[in-house]
N, C-alpha and C positions, 0 to 999 in steps of 0.2 A: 595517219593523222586525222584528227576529228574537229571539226571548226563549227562553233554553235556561233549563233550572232545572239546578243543576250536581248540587246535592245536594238531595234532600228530609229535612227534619225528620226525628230518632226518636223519639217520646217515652218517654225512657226514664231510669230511674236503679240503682245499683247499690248495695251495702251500702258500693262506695269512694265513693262520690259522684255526683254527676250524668256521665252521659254525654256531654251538653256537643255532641250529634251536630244541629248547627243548619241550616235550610234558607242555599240560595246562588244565585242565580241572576247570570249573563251578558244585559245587554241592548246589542242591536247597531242604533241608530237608523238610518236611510237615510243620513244626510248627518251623522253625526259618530262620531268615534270609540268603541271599547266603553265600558260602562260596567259595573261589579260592582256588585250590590246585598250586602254584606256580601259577610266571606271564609272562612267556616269556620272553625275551629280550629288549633291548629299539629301536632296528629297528623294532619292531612289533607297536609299543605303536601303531600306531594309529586302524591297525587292530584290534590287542585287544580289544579296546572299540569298537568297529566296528561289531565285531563278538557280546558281550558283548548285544550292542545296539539293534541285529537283533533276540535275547532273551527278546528284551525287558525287560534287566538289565543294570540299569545305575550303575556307578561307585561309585555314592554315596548309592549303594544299595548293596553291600559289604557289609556283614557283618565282614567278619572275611578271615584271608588270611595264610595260612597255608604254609607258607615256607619249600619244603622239605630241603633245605640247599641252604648255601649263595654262589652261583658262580652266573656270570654274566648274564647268561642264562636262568636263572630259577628267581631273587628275585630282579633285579634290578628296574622293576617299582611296587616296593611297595608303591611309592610315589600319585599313582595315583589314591588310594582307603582311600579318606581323611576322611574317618567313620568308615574304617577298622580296628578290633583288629587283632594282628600279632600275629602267633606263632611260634617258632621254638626251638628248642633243645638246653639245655645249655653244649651240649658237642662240640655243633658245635659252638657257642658263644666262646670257650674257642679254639675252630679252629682260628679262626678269628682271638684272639688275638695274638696266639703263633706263627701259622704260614702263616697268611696272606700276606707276604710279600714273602715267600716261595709258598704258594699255591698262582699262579699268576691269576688265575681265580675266587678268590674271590676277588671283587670290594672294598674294605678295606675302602677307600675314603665316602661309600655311609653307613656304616656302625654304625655311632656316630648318624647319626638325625635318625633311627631308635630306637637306644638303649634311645635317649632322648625324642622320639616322645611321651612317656608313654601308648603307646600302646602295647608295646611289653608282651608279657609271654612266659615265656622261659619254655620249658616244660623240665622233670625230671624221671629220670628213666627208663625202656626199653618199655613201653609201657601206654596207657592211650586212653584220650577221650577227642576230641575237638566237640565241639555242638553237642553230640550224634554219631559223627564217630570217629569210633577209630583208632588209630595211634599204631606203633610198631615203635622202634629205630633199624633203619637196616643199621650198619656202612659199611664201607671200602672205598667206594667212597670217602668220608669224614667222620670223627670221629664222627660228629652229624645229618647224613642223616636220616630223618624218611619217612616214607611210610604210605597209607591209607589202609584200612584194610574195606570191607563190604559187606553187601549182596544186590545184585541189579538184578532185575530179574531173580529171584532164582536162581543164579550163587554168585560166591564167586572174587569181583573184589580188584585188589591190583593196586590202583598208585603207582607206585614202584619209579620214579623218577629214577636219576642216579644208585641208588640198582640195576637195572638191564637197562641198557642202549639201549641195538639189542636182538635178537633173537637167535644170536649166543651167545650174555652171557649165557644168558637162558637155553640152550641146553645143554653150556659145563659146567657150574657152575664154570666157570672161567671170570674174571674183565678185564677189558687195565684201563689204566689212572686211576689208584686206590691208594688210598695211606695207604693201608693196603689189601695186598691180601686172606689172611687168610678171616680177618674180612668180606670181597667183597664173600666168596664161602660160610661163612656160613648165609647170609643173601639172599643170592640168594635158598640156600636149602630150607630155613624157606617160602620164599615166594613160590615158585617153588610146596613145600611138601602142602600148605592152598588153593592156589588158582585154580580158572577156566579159570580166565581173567587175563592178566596181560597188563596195558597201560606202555610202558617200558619208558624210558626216551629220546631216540634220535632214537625212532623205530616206529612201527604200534602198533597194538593192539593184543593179542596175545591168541591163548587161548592154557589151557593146557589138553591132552587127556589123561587118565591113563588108559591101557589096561594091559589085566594079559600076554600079553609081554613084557609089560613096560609103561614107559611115554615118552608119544611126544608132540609136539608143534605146532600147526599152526599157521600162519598168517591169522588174521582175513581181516585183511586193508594191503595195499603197500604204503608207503606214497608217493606223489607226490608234486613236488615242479615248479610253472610255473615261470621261469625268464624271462622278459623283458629285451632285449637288446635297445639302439638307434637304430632308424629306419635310412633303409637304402637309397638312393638314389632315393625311390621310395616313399618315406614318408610312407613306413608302416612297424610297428614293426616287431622287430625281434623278436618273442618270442619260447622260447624253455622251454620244458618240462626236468625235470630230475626226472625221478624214480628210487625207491630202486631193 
């Protein structure tokens, strides 16, 4: 098995809003097709395929696309893997409908031509197995957030998605932006207590140390973000780096 992370998390927001810059990872099983764990944003689309492309994985070579839950940051170009099976949680489907208009962050509008696309499977219960990797349902973000659960170079890795967002969720076993806190501390425990690795959802990659004075966390990665501004009077960009 081959696990690329395509994007890492940023965690970041701006006086317009959230930045919305979500982790993405490519998993390449031995004996089946890829699979996407979430797809980024639609300011990415063309990246995406970009990064996608320089794996020499085309988009029609999706197999399957594993929605950790529906916000705009994580599921809205499902549209762009037209062979892909979709999966995601029917606690979160039942998000969607109850309170999509409350949760402003789920894209509501983009949500029917997937439910009609017949590609959907809505997965069922607190844990399972999508093409050989297994899934856990780890609420509080949202009602139907699930997570990847496996073993990757004899380390124990969890794409956690929004389940744990930064390194300071991680640490304090406390959520922001949750809509169930309870549910956000004991999913953070559950992954926190299994894993080695954790790809958080708007952070770096993370590993976890367990010494018999306790458990600690480092940052494996710092994510970096390069913005291009308009070039100035001298005709050469502006560009600026922003790090965590």
């Amino acid at each position: 098995m081959q696990v690329d992370i395509l994007y890492e998390g940023f965690p970041g927001k701006s006086s317009r809003g959230f930045l919305g810059w979500s982790s993405c990872a490519l998993i390449r099983p031995n004996h089946s097709k890829a699979i996407l764990f979430d797809t980024a944003g639609f300011n990415e689309r063309y990246s995406l395929l970009s990064r996608l492309d320089a794996l020499q994985v085309a988009n029609e070579q999706i197999g399957s696309v594993f929605i950790s839950h529906f916000h705009f940051d994580h599921a809205v170009n499902y549209p762009l893997f037209e062979n892909a099976q979709f999966y995601m949680h029917e606690n979160e489907v039942e998000h969607i409908r109850m309170n999509g208009r409350t949760d402003l962050a789920v894209p509501v509008e983009m949500y029917q031509a997937l439910a009609e696309s017949g590609r959907l499977t809505l997965l069922t219960g607190s844990a399972g197995e999508v093409e050989g990797i297994h899934w856990r349902l780890t609420p509080g973000h949202t009602p139907g957030l699930c997570s990847l659960f496996f073993e990757y170079n004899h380390e124990k890795w969890v794409l956690a998605s929004d389940a744990i967002k930064n390194r300071y969720e991680l640490m304090t076993e406390k959520a922001a932006m949750t809509w169930d806190d309870g549910e956000s501390t004991k999913s953070i425990q559950m992954i926190k207590e299994w894993a080695d690795i954790v790809v958080t959802g708007h952070d770096g990659i993370i590993k976890i140390i367990r010494e018999q004075t306790g458990t600690m966390v480092k940052a494996l990665t710092n994510p970096t973000v390069e913005i291009t501004l308009p070039s100035d009077a001298s005709g050469k960009p502006d560009i600026r780096s922003l790090k965590l």
